[in-house]
C-alpha positions as CSV (number, residue, x, y, z in Angstrom):
1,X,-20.4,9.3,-1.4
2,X,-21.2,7.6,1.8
3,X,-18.3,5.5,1.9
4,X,-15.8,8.1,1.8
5,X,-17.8,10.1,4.7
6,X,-17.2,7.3,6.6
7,X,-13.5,6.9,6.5
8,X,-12.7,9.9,7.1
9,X,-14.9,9.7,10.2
10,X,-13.6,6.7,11.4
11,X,-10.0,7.8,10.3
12,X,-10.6,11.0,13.6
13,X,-12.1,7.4,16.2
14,X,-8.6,5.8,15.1
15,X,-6.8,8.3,15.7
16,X,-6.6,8.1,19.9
17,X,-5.9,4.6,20.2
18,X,-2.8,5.5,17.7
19,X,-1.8,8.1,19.3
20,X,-2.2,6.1,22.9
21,X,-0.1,2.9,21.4
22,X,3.1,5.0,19.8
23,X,3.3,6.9,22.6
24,X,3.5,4.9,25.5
25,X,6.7,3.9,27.3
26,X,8.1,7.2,25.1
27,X,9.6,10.3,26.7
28,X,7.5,13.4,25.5
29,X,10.0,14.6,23.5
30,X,10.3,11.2,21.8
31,X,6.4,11.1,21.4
32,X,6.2,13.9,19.0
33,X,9.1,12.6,16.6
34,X,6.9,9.5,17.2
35,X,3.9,10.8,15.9
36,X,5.2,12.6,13.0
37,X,4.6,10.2,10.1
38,X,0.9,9.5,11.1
39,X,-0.3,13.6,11.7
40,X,1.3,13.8,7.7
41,X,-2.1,12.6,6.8
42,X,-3.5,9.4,4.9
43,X,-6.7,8.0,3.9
44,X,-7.0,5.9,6.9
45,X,-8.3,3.5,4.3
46,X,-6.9,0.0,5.9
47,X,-8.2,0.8,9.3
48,X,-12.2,2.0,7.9
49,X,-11.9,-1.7,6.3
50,X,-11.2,-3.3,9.5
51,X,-14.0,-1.9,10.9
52,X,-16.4,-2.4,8.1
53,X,-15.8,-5.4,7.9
54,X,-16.4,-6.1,11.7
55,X,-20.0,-4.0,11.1
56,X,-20.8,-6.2,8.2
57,X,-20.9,-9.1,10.5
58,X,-22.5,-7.5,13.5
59,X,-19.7,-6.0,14.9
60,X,-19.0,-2.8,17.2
61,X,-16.0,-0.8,16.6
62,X,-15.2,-1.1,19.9
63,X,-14.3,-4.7,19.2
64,X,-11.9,-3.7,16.6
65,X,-10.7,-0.8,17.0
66,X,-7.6,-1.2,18.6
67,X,-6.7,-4.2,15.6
68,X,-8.0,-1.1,13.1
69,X,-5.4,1.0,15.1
70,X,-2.8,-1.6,14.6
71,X,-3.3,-2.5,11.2
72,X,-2.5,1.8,10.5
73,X,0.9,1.6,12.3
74,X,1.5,-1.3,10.3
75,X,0.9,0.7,7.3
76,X,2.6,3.6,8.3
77,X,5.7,1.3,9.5
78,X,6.2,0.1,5.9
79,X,5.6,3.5,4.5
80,X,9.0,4.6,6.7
81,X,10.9,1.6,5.7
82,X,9.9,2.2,1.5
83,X,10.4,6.0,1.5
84,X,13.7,5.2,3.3
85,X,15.0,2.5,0.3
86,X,13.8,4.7,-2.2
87,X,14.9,7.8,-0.9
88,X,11.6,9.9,-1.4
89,X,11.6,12.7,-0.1
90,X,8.0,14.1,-0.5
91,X,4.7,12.1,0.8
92,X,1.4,13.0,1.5
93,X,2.6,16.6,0.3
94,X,4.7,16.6,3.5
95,X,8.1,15.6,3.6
96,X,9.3,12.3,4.4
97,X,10.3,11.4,7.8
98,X,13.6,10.3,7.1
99,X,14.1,13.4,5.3
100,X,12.9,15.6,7.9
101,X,14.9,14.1,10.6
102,X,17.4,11.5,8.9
103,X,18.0,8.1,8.3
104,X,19.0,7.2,11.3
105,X,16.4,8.6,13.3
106,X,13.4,7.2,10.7
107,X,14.9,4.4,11.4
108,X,15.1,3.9,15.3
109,X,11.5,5.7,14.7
110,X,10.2,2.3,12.7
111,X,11.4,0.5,15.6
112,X,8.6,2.4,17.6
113,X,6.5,1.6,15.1
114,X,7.2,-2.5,14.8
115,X,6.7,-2.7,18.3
116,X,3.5,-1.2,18.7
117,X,2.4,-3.1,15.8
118,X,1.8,-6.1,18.4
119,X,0.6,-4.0,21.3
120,X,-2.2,-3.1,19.4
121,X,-2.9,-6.2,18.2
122,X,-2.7,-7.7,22.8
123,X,-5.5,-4.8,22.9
124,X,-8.4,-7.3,21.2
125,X,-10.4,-10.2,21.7
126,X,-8.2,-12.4,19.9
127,X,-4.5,-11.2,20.8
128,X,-3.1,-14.6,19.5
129,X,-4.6,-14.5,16.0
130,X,-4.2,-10.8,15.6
131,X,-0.4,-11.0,16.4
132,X,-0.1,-13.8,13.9
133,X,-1.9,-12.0,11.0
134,X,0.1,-9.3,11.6
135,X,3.2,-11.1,11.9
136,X,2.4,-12.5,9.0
137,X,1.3,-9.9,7.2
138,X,4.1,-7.9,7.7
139,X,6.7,-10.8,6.1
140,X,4.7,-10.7,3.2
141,X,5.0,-6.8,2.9
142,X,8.8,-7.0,3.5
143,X,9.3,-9.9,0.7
144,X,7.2,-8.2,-1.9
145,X,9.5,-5.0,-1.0
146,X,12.1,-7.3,-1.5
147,X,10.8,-8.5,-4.9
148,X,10.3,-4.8,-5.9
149,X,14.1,-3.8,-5.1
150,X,15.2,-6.8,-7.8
151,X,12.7,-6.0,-10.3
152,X,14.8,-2.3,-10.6
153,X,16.6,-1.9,-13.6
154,X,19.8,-0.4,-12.5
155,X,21.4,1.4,-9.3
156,X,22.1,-0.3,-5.7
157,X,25.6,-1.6,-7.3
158,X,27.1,-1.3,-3.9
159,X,24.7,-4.1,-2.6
160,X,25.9,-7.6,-3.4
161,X,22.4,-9.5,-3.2
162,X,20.4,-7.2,-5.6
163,X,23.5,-7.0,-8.4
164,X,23.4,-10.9,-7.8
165,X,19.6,-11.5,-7.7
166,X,18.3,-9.0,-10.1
167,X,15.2,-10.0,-12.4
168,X,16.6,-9.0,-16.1
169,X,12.9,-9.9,-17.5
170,X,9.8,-9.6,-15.1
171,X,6.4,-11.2,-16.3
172,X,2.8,-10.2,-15.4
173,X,3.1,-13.1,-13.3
174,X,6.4,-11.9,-11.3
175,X,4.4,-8.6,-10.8
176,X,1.3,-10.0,-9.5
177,X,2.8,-11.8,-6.5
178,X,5.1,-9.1,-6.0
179,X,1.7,-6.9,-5.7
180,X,0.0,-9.6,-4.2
181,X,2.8,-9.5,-0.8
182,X,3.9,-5.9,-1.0
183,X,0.4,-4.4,-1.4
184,X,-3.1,-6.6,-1.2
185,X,-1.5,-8.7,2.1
186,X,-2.1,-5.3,3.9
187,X,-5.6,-5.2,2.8
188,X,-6.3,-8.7,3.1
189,X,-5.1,-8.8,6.7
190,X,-7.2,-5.5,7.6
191,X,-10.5,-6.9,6.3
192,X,-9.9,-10.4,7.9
193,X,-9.0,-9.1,11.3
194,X,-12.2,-7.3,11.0
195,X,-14.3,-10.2,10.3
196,X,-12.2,-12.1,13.3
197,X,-13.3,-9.4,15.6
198,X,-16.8,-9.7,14.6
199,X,-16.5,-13.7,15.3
200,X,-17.4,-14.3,12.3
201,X,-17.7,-17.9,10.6
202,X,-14.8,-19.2,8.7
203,X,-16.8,-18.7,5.3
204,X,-17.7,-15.0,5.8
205,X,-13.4,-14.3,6.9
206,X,-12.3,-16.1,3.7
207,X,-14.6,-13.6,1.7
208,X,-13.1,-10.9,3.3
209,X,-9.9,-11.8,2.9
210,X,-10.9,-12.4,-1.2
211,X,-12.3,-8.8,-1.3
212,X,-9.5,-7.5,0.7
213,X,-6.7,-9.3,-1.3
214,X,-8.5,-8.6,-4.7
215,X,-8.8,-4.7,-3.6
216,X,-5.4,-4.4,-2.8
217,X,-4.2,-5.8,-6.2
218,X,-6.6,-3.1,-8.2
219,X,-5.3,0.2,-5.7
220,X,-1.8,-0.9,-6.2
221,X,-2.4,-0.7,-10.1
222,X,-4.3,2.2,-9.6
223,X,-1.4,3.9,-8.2
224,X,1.1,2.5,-10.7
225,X,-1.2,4.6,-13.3
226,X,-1.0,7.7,-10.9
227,X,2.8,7.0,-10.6
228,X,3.2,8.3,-14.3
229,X,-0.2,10.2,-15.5
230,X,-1.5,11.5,-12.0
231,X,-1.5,15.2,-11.0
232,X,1.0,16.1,-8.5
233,X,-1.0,18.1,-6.0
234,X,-3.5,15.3,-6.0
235,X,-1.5,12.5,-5.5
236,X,0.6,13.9,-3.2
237,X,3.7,12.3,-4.2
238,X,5.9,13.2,-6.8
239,X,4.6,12.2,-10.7
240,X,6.9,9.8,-12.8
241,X,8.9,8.5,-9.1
242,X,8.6,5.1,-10.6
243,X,10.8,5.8,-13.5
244,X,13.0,8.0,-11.4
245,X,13.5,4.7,-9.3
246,X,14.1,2.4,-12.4
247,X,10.7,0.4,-11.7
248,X,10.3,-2.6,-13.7
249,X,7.7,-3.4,-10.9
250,X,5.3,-0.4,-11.8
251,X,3.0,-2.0,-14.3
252,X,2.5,0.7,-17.0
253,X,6.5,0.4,-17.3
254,X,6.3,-3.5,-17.7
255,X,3.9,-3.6,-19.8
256,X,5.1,-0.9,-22.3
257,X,7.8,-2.6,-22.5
258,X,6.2,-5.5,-23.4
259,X,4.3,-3.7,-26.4
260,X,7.4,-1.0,-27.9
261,X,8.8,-2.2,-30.7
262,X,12.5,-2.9,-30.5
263,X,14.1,0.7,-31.4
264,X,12.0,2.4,-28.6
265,X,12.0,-0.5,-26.1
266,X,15.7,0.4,-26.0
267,X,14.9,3.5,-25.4
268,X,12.8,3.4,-22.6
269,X,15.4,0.6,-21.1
270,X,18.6,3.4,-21.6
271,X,16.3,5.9,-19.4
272,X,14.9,3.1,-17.0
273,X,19.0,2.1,-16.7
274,X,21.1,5.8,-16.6
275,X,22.7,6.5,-13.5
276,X,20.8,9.9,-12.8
277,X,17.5,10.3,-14.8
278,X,16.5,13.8,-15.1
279,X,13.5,15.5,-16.1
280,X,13.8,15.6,-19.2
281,X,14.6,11.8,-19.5
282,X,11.0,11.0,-17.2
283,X,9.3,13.5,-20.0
284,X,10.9,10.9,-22.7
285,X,9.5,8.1,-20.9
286,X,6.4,9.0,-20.1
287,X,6.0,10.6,-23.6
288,X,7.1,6.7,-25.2
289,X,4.7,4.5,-22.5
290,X,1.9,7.1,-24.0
291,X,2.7,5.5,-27.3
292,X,1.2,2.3,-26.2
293,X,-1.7,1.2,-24.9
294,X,-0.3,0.0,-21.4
295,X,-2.9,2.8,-19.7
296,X,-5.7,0.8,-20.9
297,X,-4.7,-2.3,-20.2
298,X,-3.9,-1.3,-16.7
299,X,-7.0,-0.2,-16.4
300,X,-8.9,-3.0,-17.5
301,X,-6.5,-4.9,-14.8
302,X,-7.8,-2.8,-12.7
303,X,-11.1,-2.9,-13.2
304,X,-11.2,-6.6,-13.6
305,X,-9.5,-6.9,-10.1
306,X,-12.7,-4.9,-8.6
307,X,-15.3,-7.3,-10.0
308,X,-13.5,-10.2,-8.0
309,X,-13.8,-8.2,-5.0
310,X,-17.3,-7.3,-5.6
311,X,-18.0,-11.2,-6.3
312,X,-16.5,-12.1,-2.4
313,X,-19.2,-9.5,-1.3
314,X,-22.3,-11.5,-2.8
315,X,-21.3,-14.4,0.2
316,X,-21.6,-12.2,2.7
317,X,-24.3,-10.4,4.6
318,X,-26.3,-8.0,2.0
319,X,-26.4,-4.8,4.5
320,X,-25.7,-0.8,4.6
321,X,-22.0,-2.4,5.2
322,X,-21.9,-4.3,2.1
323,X,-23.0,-1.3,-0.2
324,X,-20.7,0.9,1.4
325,X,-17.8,-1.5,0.8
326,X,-18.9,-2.2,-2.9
327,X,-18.8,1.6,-2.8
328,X,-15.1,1.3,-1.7
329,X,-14.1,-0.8,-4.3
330,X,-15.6,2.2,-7.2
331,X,-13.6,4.8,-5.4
332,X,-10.6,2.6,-5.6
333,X,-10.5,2.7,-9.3
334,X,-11.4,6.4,-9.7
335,X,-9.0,7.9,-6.7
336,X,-6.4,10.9,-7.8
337,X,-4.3,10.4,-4.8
């Protein structure tokens, strides 16, 4: 598959200005705690849209690749900040960086990371309009993490606001905008910023943006299936987290829920609610969301999220760049990790 050639190709030209943005104004010694979290790997997946979607429209990565760069650290910033409230201790295969160096180090480390966030973004064309899409972009990402934290079923007791503002029943409607913030604003923001770059009209942006928002939706669903019937190695994170975390937000969870009949609904809620849920409990639960057919409806979610995204690309420029991004959107449904 072409497409994938060309992320991880462009994920190696991202790389320097990364590198060059965490690491100034750092002590060497501070650098390499610095650029921990970003040599743990990744698809690079955000960035390769940015820049797509500045070719699509003409483009040269030089125009965008500092943005690209800055839309990564964004990424990666969040990814410190989730692993951290969810205490995961295993990414990428790698382990986590507050686990690696502690909580209090990850988190002076995400400060690096916010910061350079905007320096990236001073390193384009358009500084003014890149700093507010990330700016943002980023409050979207923190409120769907928000929205995530209350749609847990139990645990954080100690925290006033979440024991206060906990969602006791979450709709398909609560977990798209909590999806919708948390996961496709990233994407959105990466293929807009490209099309800004490119100076593209305001048509061909809002396209982007469709594709972008619409392709973030169906990879956050695609990852909720992973979550609980991935392969370990593959996904690189640890299978059945979600459950281990009390997830009402994963969408498999919610919607077996929806579909159990009473007596096992119950079930699955005791797990989703014990204070420490072991192995055998996430065996229980995986074993009753099998029972229903929440895998299939996910996908066709999934699937149906894709076609919307492959609609926005019909408005735009018909091109080697538009085929590779439709090829994009295919991989997005069929990924392992």
């Amino acid at each position: 598959m072409e497409a994938l050639d060309l992320i991880k190709k462009y994920s190696k030209i991202v790389e320097k200005p990364m590198r060059e943005i965490l690491g100034s104004f750092l002590e060497r010694k501070f650098q390499k705690l610095a650029f921990y979290q970003i040599s743990t790997g990744g698809k690079r997946l955000r960035p390769a849209l940015s820049i797509l979607s500045c070719q699509l429209l003409g483009g040269k990565i030089k125009d965008v690749l500092y943005p690209a760069a800055g839309i990564e650290i964004l990424h990666n910033y969040t990814l410190i900040v989730d692993d951290i409230i969810d205490h995961s201790f295993l990414r990428r295969n790698q382990p986590t960086l507050w686990f690696k160096f502690g909580t209090s180090i990850a988190e002076c480390l995400g400060m690096i990371y916010a910061a350079s966030i905007f320096q990236a973004a001073q390193r384009s064309k358009f500084p003014s309009k890149i700093n507010e899409i990330f700016a943002s972009t980023l409050k979207k990402i923190i409120q769907g993490e928000i929205l995530d934290i209350l749609f847990e079923r139990a645990g954080r007791e100690n925290e006033p606001y979440i024991s206060e503002n906990r969602y006791f029943e979450i709709s398909e409607k609560d977990y798209l905008k909590m999806v919708s913030q948390k996961t496709a604003a990233l994407f959105e923001a990466a293929c807009e910023v490209g099309g800004i770059c490119a100076n593209g009209k305001e048509k061909e942006i809002q396209a982007l943006k469709n594709y972008g928002f619409n392709l973030g939706i169906a990879f956050q669903i695609r990852d909720d299936i992973l979550d609980i019937f991935g392969e370990e190695k593959k996904f690189g994170k640890k299978i059945g987290k979600d459950i281990e975390e009390r997830k009402g937000g994963n969408f498999l969870i919610l919607l077996a829920l929806g579909e159990l009949p009473f007596s096992k609904r119950k079930k699955l809620e005791t797990i989703l609610k014990k204070k420490k849920i072991k192995n055998e409990d996430l065996k229980k639960a995986v074993k009753l969301i099998e029972e229903t057919s929440a895998l299939k409806k996910a996908t066709f979610w999934s699937k149906k999220f894709i076609k919307k995204a492959k609609r926005s690309l019909e408005l735009l420029p018909q091109n080697k760049w538009n085929e590779i991004l439709k090829e994009i959107a295919d991989f997005i449904i069929q990924r392992e990790k």
